[in-house]
Backbone bond lengths (Angstrom), bond angles and torsions (degrees), N, CA, C in turn:
res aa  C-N    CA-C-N  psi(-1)  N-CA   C-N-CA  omega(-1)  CA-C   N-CA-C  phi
1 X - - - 1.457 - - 1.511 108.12 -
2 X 1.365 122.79 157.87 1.967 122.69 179.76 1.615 74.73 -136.58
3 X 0.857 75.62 161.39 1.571 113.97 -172.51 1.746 111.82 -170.85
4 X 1.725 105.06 125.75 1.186 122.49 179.92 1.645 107.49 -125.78
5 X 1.553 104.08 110.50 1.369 141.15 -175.29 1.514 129.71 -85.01
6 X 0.950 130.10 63.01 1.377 131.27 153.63 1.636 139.99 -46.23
7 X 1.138 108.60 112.91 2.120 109.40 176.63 1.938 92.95 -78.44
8 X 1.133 75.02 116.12 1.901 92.50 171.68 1.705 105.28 -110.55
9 X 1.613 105.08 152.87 1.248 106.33 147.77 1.417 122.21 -75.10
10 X 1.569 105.98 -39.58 1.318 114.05 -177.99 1.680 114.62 -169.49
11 X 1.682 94.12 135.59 1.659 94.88 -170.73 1.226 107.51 -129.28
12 X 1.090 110.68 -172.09 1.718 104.49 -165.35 1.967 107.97 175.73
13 X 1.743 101.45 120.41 1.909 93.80 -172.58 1.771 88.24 -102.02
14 X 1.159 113.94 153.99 1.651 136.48 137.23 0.938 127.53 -135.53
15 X 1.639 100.83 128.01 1.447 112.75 -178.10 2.147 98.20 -116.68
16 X 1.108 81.77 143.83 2.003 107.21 -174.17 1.663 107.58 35.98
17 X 1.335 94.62 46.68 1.506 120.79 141.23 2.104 85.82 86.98
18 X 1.076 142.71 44.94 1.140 149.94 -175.08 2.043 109.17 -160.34
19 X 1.261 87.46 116.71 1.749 109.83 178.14 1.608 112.41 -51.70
20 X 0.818 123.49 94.75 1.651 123.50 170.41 1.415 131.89 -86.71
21 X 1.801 110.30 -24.86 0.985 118.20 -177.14 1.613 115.30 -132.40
22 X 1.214 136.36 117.00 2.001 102.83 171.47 1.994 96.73 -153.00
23 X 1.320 84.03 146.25 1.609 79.19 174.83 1.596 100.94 -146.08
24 X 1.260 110.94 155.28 1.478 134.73 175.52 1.737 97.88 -49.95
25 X 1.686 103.29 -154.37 1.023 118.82 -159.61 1.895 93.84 -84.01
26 X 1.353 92.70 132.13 1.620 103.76 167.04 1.283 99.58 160.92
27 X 1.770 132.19 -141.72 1.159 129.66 -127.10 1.982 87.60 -128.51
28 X 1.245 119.47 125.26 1.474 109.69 160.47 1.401 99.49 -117.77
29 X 1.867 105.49 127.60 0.942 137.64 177.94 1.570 136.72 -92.65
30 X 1.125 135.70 89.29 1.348 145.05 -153.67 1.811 101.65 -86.28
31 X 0.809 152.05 70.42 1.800 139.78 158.39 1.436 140.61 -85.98
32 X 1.306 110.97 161.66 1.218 111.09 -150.24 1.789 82.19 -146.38
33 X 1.554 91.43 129.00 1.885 105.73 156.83 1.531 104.65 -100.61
34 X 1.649 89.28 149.73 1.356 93.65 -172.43 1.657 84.92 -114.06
35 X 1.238 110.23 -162.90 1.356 112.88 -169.89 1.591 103.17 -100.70
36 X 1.278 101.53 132.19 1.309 96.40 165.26 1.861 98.10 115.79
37 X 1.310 117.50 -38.48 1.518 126.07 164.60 1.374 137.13 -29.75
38 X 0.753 124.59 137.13 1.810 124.38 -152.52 1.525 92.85 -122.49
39 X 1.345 96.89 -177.77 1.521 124.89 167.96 1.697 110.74 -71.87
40 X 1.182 107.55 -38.15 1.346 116.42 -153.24 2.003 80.56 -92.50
41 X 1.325 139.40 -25.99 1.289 110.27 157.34 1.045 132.43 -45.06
42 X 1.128 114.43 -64.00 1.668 144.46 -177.80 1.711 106.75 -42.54
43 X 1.304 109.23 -57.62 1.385 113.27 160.03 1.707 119.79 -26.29
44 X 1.264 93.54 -64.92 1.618 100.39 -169.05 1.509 109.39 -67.91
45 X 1.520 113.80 -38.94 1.271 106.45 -177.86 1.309 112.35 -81.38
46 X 0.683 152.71 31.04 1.715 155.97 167.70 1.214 107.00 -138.34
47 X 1.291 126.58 -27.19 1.792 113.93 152.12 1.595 112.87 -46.19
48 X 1.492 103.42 -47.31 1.538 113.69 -162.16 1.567 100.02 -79.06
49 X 1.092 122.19 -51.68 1.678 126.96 176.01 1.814 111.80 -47.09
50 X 1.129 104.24 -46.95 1.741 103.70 168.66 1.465 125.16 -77.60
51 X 1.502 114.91 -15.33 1.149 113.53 159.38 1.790 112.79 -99.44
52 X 0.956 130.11 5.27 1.687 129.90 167.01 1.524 112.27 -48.00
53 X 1.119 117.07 110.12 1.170 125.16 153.79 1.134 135.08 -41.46
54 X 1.300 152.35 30.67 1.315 152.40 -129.38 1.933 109.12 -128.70
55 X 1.479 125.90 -15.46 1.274 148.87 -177.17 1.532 101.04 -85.23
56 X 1.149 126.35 118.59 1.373 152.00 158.39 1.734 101.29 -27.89
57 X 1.151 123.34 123.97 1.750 120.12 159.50 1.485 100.27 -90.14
58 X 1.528 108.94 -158.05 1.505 102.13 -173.84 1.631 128.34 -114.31
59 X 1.812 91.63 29.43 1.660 99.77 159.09 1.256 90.22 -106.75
60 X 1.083 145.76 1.23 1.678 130.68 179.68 1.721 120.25 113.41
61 X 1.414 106.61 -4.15 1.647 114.31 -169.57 1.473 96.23 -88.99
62 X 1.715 111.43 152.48 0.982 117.35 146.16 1.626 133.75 -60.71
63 X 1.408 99.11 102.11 1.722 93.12 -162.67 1.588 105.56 -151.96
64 X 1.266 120.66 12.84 1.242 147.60 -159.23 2.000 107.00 -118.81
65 X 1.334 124.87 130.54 1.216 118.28 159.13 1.146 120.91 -95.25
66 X 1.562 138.89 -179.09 1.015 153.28 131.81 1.831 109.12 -21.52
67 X 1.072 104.90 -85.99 1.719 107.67 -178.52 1.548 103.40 -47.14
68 X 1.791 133.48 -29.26 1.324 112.78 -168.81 1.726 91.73 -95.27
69 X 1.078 134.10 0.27 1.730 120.03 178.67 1.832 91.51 -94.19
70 X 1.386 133.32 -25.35 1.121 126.39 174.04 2.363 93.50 76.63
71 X 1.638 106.05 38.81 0.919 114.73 167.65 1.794 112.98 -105.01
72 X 1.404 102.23 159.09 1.812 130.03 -172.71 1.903 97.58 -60.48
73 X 1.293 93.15 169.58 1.383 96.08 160.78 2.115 105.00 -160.54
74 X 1.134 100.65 116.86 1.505 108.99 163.65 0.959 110.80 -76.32
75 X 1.703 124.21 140.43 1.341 132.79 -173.04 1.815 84.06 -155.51
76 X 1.957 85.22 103.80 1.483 115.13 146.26 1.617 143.17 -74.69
77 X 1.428 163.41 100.61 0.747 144.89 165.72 1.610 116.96 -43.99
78 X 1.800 110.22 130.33 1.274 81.68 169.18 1.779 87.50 -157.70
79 X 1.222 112.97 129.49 1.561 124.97 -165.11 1.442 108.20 -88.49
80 X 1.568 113.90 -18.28 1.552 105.00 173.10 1.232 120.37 -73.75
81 X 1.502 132.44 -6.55 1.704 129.29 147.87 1.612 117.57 -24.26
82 X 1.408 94.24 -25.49 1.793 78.61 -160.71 1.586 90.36 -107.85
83 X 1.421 122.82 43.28 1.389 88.24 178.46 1.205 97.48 -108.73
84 X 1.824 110.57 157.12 1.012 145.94 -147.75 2.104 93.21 -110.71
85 X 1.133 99.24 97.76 1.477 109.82 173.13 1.451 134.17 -88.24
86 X 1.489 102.74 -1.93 1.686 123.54 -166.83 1.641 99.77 -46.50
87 X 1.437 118.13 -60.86 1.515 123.61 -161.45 1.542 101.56 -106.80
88 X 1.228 105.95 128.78 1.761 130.52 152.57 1.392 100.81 61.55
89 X 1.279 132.49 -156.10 1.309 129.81 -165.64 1.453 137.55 -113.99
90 X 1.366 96.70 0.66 1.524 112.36 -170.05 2.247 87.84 -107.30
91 X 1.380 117.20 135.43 1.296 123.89 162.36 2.084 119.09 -54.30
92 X 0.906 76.58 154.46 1.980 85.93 -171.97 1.996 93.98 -122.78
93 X 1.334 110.56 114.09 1.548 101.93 155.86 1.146 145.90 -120.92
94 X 1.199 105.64 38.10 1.463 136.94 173.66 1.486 105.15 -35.19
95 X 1.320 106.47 -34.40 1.718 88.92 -161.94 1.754 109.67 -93.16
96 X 1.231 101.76 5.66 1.435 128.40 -175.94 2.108 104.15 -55.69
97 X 1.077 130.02 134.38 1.378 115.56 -179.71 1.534 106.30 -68.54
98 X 1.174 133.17 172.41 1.570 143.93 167.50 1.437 130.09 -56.45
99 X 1.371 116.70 98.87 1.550 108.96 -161.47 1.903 126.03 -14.25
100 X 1.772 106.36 -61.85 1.484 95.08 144.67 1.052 146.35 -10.07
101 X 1.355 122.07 -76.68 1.580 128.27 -172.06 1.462 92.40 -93.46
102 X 1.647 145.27 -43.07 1.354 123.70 176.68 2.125 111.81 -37.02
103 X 1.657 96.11 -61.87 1.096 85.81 -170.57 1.610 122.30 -72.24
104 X 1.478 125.41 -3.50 1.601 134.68 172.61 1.871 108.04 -69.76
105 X 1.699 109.30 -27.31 1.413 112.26 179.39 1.169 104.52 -103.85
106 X 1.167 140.14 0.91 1.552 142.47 166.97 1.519 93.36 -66.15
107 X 1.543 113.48 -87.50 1.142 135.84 -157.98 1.576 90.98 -48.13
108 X 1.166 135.11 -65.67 1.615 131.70 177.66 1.300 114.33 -46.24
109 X 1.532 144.74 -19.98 1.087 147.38 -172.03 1.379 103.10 -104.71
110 X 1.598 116.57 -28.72 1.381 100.06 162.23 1.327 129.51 -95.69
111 X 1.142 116.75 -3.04 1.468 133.00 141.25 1.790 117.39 -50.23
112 X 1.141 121.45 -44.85 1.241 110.41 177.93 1.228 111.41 -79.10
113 X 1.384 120.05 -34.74 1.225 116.86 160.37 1.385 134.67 -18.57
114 X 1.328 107.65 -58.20 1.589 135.66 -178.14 1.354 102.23 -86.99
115 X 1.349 131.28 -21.09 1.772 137.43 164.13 1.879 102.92 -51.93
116 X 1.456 82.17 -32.56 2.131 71.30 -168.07 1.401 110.92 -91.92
117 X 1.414 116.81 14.74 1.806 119.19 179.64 1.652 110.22 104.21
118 X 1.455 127.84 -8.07 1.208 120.00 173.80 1.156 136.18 -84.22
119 X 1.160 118.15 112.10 1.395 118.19 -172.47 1.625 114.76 -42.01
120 X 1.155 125.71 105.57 1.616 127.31 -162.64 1.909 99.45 -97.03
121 X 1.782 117.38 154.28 0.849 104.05 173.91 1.720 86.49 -137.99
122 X 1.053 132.65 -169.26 1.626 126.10 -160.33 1.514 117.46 -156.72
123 X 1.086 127.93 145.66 1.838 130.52 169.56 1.191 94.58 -113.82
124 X 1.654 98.90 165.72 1.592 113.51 -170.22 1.642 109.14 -82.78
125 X 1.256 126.44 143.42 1.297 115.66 -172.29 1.670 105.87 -78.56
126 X 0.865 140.44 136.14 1.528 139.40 -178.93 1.857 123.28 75.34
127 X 1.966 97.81 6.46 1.590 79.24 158.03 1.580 121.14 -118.66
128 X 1.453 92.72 -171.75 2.092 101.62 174.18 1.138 105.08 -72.01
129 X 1.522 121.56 89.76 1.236 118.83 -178.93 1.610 92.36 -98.77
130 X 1.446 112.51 160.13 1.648 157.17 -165.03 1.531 80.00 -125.14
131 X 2.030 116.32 89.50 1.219 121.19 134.07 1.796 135.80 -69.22
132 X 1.179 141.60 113.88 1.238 144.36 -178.62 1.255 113.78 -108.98
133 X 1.560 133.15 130.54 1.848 116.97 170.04 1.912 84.03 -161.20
134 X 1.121 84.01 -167.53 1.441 102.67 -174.50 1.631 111.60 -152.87
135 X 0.743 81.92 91.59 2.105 108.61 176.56 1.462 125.19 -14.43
136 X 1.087 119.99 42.80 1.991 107.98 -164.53 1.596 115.93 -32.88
137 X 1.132 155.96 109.31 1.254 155.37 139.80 1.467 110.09 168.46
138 X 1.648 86.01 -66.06 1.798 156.55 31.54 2.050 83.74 -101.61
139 X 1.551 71.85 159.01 1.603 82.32 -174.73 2.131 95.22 -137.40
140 X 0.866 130.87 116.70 1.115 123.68 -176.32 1.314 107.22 -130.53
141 X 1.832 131.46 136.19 0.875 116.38 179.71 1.734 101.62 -149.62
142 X 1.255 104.26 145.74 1.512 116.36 -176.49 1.502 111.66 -81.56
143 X 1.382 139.23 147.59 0.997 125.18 160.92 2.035 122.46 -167.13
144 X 1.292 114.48 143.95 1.227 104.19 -145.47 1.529 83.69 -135.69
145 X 1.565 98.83 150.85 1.393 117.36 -139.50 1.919 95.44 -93.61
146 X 1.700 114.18 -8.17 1.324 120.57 150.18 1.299 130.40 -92.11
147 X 1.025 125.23 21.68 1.554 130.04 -154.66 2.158 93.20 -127.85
């Protein structure tokens, strides 16, 4: 799974012009199944995402998690992670998992999400969602569920 992680003050999805998802200050989470991804990815990466250090303590370092600020986390589906940019100019996402099982490990990854104490908020898997947040640092970080 990749997953691209942002510390927000505040984020927020709409889809057909109505708010479905928004949370205060904490982590909005963008992921992507690739093919071939299990349960037991998803696991690890959202163990590791709730324990990320990435939250300011109170000399100013990143030294703080998600679970210790007692902050939200939005978790977007979003399948253009996997695109494959090697050749010419248009993206390839082949390596993307199968709408099916993408959206069966979404929904399970944001479920585990909310397994580790975070208040989780959610986008629809497969629509035009209207992402909104606001960047804390901005702090952005990539991260892949083999790495």
């Amino acid at each position: 799974m990749r997953a691209l992680i942002q510390r927000v003050s505040e984020a927020s999805v709409t889809v057909e012009g109505a708010v479905i998802g928004e949370i205060g200050p904490g982590l909005m989470i963008l992921i992507c199944a690739m093919q071939g991804d299990t349960e037991a990815q998803a696991d690890k990466l959202a163990a590791k995402i709730a324990k990320l250090r990435i939250f300011r303590d109170d000399e100013g370092r990143m030294n703080r998690s998600v679970l210790d600020t007692g902050g939200a986390a939005l978790v977007i589906s979003q399948f253009t992670l996997a695109a494959d940019t090697q050749r010419g100019n248009r993206p390839g996402f082949s390596t993307a998992a199968a709408p099916a099982d993408g959206e069966r490990l979404y929904e399970y990854f944001a479920g585990r999400i909310a397994a580790q104490g975070i208040a989780t908020a959610t986008g629809r898997f497969g629509a035009d969602m209207k992402v909104a947040l606001i960047n804390d640092g901005p702090v952005t970080i990539w991260m892949d569920s083999e790495g």
